[in-house]
C-alpha positions, 0 to 999 in steps of 0.5 A: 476454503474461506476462514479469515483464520487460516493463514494459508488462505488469502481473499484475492481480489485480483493479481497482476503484472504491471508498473508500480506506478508510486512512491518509492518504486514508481516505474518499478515493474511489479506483480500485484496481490489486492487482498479483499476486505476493507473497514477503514472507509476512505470516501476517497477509495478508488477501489472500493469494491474490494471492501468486501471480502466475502465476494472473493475466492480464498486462495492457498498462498502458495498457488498465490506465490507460484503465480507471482513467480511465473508473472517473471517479476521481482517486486511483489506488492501486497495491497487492498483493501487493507491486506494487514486485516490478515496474517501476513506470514505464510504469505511472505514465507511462501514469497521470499522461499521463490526469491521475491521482493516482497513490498506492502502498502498499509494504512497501518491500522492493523497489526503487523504480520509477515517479513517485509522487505519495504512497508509503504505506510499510508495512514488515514484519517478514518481509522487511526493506524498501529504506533509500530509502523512509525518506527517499522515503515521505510515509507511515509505515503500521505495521501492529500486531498484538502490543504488541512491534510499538510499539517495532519501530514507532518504530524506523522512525519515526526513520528516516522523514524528518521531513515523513512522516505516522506511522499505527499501524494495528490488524491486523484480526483483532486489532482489539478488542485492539490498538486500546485498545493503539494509543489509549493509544500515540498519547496518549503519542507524539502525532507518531503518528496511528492509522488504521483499516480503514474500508473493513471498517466500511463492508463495501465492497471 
């Protein structure tokens, strides 16, 4: 089974056990779903072979939500690829029916689908995001990788609604040089709070 229409089937690319290791619930351990498929194009991506979904299996969501169920974890984290490329809902049904947490991260460039119990919302430059996460998301994620990126920043940040927590995060490869940048920024502008890839410290997945 493989239609991008059916929302009882997924494209998973993989699903894991591990340590949230950003934003909001860094150190948090969660079960994982990367959903295949991409089109926003970040040159950044670390995770760019996810972009194609036609090279993953569709699975039934509920065979997906048993396995996240039996993984022992609370906090399932829905990601991509840009996992909002499908309909959310059953997926969701099926989560919070086994009593689990359900939490996505999005570029936002999608429309919404799915009940949510945390969107991180992480918009990129490459393809302009949904004007209905600025007021949906409970997370603001900027991903900064050169110093144009803090005013490309604040400019979501006044779209976000007010009860939203602001992160600016160093884009891996850039790390060593734009972490002091990052530092320097949140002293200035404390409503903002500066996450970092913990995960990748941690060498765990």
């Amino acid at each position: 089974m493989s239609s991008i229409t059916d929302p009882e089937f997924l494209p998973v690319m993989e699903s894991f056990y591990t340590i949230q290791g950003e934003g909001s619930f860094s150190g948090t351990p969660a079960y994982f779903i990367r959903l295949g498929g991409c089109d926003v194009g970040c040159v950044w991506c670390d995770v760019k072979e996810s972009w194609d979904a036609s090279q993953f299996e569709w699975v039934n969501v509920k065979e997906i939500a048993q396995e996240a169920k039996d993984s022992g974890a609370n906090l399932v984290v829905v990601t991509g690829g840009e996992p909002l490329m499908y309909d959310l809902a059953e997926l969701t049904t099926s989560l919070k029916a086994l009593g689990l947490q359900t939490n996505i991260e999005t570029s936002g460039a999608y429309p919404l689908s799915g009940k949510w119990d945390w969107i991180c919302f992480s918009p990129k430059k490459f393809k302009e995001p949904l004007n209905e996460f600025y007021s949906e998301s409970q997370e603001l994620k900027v991903i900064g990788y050169n110093k144009s990126d803090f005013k490309w920043a604040e400019g979501h940040a006044e779209k976000m609604n007010p009860e939203a927590q602001l992160f600016l995060q160093p884009e891996w490869s850039k790390e060593k040089e734009m972490t002091p940048l990052i530092v320097d920024f949140v002293k200035q502008n404390p409503k903002w709070k500066i996450s970092l890839q913990t995960h990748k410290y941690m060498d765990v997945p």
